[in-house]
Each structure stands twice: as structure tokens, then as C-alpha cells.
N, C-alpha and C positions, 0 to 999 in steps of 0.2 A: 785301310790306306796307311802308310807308314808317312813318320815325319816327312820324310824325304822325298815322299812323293808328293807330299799335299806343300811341301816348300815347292816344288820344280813346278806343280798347277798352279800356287800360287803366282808367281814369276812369270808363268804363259799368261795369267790372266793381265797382271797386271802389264806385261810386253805388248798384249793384245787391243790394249785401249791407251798402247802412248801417241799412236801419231795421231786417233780419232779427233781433238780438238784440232790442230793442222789440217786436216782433210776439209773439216767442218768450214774452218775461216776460207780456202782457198777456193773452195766448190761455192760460198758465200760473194767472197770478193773477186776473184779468178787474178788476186796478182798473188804473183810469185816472184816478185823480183827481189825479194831478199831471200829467196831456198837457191840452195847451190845445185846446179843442175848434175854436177859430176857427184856429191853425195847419194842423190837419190838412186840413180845409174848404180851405183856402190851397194846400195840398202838395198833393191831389187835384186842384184847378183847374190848379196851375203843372203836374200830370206829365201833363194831359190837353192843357194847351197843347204842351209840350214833345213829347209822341209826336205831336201832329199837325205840329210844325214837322218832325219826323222824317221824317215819311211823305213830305210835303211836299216836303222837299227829297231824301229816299234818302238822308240819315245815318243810316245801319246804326247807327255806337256809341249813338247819341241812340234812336235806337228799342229797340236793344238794352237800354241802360238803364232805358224806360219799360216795358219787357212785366213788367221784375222790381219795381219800384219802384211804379206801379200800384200792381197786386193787394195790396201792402205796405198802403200807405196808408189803400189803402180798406178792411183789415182791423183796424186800427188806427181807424179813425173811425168805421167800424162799431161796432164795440167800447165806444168811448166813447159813441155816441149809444144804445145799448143797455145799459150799466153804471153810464154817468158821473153 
């Protein structure tokens, strides 16, 4: 593995575990009235674009990042379009 790629898995991993505490508190409490409903709307479009550049081009990190971040978001938007 070169620098540069163990930088870019690095980067997926750590993109892969930023909304997990978020997810955690809102599936905990179910408020969401301080997430913005049009950001998430946004992070769903951008990690749907993002895994398709993945696939696209066989960036493994960038996919790797999308399978965790995804399901993140959209549980999180879920959430709000059900609670908010």
C-alpha cells in the first residue's frame, strides 16, 4: 500500500465514523429539531453522487466511505422527516 493510499483509507475511515455519534444521539432521543432538514437532503444527494464517482472510477477509499456514510445519513433524514 502506498502513502497515498493508506492516506485516502485513512480519510474513508475516518469520513466513515463522522455522523456515527449524530445517528447514535437522534435514534436515542428522536429530536432533530436542531439538524437542518435541507443539509441532509444535500449529504444524501452529495454521498449518492460520491459512491457513484466510486464505483466509476474503482476508488475503493471513496466507496469505502459511501457504504458507511450513506446508510448514516439517510438514517438521520429519515429521522428528521419522521420527527422534525
Amino acid at each position: 500500500m502506498t502513502l497515498v493510499e493508506f492516506i485516502g483509507y485513512a480519510g474513508a475511515c475516518v469520513a466513515a465514523v463522522i455522523f456515527l455519534p449524530q445517528v447514535i444521539q437522534t435514534i436515542k432521543t428522536k429530536d432533530t429539531s436542531g439538524l437542518s432538514l435541507p443539509t441532509y437532503i444535500l449529504m444524501v444527494i452529495s454521498n449518492t453522487l460520491w459512491a457513484t464517482y466510486g464505483i466509476m472510477t474503482m476508488d475503493y477509499a471513496i466507496i469505502l466511505s459511501q457504504v458507511f456514510l450513506s446508510p448514516m445519513a439517510l438514517i438521520i433524514l429519515g429521522y428528521k422527516l419522521r420527527f422534525g
